[in-house]
Backbone as CSV, one residue per row, in Angstrom:
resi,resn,N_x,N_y,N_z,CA_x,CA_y,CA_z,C_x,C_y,C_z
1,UNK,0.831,-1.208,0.000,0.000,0.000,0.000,0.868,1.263,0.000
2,UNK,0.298,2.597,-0.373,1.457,3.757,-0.518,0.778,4.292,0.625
3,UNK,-0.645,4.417,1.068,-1.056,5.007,2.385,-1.734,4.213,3.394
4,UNK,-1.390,4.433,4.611,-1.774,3.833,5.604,-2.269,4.640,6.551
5,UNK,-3.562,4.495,6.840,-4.418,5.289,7.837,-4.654,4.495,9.369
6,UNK,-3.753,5.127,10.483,-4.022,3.997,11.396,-5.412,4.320,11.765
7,UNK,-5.828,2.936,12.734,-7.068,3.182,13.075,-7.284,4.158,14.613
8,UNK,-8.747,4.342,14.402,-8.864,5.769,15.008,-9.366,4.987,16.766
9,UNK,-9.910,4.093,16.751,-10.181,3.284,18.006,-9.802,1.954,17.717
10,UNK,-9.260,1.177,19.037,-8.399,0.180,18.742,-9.067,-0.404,20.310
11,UNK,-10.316,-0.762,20.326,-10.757,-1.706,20.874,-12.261,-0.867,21.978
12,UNK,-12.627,-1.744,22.620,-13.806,-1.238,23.539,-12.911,-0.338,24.924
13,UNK,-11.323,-0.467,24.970,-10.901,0.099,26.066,-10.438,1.571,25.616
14,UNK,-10.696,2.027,24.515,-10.285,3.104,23.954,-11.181,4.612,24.675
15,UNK,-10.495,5.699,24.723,-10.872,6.641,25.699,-10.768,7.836,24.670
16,UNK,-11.623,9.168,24.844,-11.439,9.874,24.524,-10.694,10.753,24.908
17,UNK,-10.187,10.144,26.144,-9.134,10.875,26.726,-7.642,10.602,26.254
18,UNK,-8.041,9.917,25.649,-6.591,9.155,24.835,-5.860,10.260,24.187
19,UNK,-4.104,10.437,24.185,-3.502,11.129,23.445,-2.565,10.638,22.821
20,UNK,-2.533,8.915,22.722,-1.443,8.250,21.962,-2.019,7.072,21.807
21,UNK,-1.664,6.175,20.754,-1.324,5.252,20.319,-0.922,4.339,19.664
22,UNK,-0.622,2.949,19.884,0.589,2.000,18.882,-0.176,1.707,17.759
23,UNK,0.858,1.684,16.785,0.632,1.769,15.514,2.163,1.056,14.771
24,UNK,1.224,-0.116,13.987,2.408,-1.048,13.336,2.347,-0.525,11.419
25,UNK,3.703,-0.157,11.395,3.974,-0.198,9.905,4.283,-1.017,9.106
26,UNK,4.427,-1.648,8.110,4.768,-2.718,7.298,6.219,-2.434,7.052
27,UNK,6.950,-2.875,6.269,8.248,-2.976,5.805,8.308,-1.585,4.952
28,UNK,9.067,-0.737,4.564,9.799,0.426,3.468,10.041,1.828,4.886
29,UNK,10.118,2.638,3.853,10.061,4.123,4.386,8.770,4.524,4.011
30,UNK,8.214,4.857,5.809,7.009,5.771,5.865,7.338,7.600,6.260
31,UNK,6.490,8.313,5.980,6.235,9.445,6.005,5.614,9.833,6.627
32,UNK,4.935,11.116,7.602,4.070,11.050,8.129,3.701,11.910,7.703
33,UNK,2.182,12.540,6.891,1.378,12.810,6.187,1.902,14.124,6.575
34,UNK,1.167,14.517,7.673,1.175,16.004,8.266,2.346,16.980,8.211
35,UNK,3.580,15.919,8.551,5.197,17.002,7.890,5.772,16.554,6.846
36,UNK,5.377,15.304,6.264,6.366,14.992,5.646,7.935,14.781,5.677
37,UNK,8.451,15.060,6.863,10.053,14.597,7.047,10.197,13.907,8.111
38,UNK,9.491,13.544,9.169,9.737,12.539,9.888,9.790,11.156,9.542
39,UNK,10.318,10.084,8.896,10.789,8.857,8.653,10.858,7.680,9.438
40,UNK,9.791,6.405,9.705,10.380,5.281,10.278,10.191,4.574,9.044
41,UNK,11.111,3.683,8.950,11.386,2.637,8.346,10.881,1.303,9.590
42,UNK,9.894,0.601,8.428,9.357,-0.219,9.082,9.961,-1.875,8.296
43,UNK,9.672,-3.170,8.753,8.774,-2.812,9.856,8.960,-2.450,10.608
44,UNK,8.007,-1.749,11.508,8.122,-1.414,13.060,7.117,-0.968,13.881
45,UNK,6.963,-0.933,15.180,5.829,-0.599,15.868,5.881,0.542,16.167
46,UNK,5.308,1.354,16.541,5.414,2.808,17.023,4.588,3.105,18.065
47,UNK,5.132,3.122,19.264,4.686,2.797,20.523,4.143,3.898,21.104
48,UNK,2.781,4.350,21.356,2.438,5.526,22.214,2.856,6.617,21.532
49,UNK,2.495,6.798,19.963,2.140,7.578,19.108,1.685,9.026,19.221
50,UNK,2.052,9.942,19.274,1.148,11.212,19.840,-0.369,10.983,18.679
51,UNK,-1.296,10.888,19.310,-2.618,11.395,18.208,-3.749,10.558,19.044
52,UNK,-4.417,11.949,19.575,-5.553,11.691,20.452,-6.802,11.348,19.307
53,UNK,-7.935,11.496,20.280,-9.366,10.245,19.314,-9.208,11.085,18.478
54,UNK,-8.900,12.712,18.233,-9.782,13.750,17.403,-8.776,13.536,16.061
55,UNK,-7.645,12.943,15.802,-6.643,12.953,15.174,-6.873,11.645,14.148
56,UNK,-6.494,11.451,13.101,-6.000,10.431,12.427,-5.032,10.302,11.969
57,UNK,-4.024,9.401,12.070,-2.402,9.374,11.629,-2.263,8.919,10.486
58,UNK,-1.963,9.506,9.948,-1.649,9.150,8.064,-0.992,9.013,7.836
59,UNK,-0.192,7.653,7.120,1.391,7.671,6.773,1.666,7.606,5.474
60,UNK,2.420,8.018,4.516,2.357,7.791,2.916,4.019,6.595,2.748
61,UNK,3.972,5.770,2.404,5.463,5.153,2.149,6.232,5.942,1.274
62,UNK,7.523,5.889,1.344,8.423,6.623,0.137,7.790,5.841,-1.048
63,UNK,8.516,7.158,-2.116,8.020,6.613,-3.345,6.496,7.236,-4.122
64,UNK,5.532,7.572,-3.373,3.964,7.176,-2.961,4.466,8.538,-4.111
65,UNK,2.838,8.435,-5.161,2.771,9.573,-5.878,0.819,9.609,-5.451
66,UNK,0.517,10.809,-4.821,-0.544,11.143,-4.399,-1.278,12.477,-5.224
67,UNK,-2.064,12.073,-6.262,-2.479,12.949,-7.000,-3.840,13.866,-6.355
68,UNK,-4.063,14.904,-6.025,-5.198,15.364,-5.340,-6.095,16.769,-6.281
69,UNK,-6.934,17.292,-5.798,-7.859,18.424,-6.997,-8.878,19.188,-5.944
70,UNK,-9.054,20.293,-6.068,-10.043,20.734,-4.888,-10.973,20.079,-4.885
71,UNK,-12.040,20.044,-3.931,-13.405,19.657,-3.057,-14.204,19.661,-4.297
72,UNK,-14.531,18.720,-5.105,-16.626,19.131,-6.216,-17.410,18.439,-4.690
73,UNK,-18.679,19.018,-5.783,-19.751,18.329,-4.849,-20.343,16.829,-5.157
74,UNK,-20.181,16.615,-6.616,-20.749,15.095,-6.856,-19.641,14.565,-8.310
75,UNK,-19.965,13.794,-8.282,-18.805,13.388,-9.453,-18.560,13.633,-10.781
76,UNK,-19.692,14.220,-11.538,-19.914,14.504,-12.661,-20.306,16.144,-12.444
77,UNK,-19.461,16.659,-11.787,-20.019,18.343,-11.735,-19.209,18.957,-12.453
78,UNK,-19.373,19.568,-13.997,-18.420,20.169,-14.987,-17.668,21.548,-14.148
79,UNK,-16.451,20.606,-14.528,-14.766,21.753,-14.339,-14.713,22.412,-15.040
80,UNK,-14.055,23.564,-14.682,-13.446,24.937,-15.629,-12.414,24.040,-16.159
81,UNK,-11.829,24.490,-17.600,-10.763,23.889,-18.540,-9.340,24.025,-17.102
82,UNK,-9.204,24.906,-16.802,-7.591,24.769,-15.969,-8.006,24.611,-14.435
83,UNK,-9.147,23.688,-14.343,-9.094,22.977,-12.799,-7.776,22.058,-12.395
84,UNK,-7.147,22.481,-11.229,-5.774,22.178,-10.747,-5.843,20.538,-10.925
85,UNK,-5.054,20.121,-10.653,-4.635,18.681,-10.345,-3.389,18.948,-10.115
86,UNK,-2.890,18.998,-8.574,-1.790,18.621,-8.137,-1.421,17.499,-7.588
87,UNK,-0.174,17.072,-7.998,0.604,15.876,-7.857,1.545,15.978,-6.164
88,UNK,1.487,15.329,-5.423,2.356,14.810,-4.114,2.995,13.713,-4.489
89,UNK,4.309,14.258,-4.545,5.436,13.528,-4.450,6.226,13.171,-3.411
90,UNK,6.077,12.091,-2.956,7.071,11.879,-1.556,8.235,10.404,-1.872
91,UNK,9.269,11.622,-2.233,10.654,11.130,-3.035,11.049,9.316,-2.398
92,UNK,12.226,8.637,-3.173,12.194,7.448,-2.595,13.815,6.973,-3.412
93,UNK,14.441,6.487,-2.600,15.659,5.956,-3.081,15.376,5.058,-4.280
94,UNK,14.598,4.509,-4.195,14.269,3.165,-5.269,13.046,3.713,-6.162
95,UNK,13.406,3.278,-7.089,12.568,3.888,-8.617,11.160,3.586,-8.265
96,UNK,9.888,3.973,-8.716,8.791,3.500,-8.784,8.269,4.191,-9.519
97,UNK,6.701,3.800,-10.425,6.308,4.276,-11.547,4.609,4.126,-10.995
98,UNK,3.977,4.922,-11.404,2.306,4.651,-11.413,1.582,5.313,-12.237
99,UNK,0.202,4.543,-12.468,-0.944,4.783,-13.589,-1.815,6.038,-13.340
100,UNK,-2.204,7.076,-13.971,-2.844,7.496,-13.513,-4.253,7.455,-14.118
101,UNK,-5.287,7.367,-13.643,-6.353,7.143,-14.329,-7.614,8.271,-14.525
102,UNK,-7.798,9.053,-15.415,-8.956,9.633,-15.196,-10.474,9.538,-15.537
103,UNK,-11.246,9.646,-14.832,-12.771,9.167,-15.232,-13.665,10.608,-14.977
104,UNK,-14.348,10.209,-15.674,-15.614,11.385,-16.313,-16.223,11.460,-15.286
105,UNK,-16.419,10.573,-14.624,-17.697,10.034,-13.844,-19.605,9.495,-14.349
106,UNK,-18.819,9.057,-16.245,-20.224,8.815,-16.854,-19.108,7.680,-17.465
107,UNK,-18.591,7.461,-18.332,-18.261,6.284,-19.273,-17.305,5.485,-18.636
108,UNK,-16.579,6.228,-17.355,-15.798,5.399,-16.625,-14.602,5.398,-17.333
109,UNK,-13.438,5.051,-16.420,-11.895,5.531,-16.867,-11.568,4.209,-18.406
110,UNK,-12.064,3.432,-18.734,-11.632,2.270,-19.564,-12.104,2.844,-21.004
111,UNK,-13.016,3.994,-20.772,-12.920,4.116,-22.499,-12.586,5.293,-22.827
């Protein structure tokens, strides 16, 4: 996976008073969404995490190409010709390549 969203409650003992918790990464270089330069290389656990209930921890792996576009309201709501599409790049020692796909939201990305 390029993103990993830990989970936001992690059992019936979970508190809203909570201001941390563990959170396991898989194997590469992760990122952490919010700065982008903090780095664990997993695998690994990450023990007592700062991020209370109100928080969600987002991690992107190196490599990860995260394409994003402002807020529409439904899927087929006609764009101005130079509606943004910016690209997130979060760099990576080792090469990687990805598809990008765009869909209308009527004929679907295959034709």
């Amino acid at each position: 996976p390029w993103m990993l969203v830990a989970p936001i409650v992690s059992g019936a003992t979970a508190q809203v008073s909570d201001t941390a918790r563990d959170i396991y990464l898989p194997s590469g270089n992760w990122l952490e969404y919010g700065d982008s330069k903090t780095v664990h290389t997993g695998p690994k656990r990450l023990v007592k995490h700062p991020a209370g209930m109100g928080e969600v921890p987002v991690f992107i792996r190196a490599g990860a190409i995260i394409p994003m576009q402002p807020v529409v309201q439904y899927t087929d709501q006609p764009l101005p010709a130079n509606y943004p599409l910016t690209l997130y790049i979060f760099p990576s020692s080792v090469e990687t390549n990805h598809t990008l796909f765009e869909d209308d939201g009527v004929r679907g990305y295959e034709n």
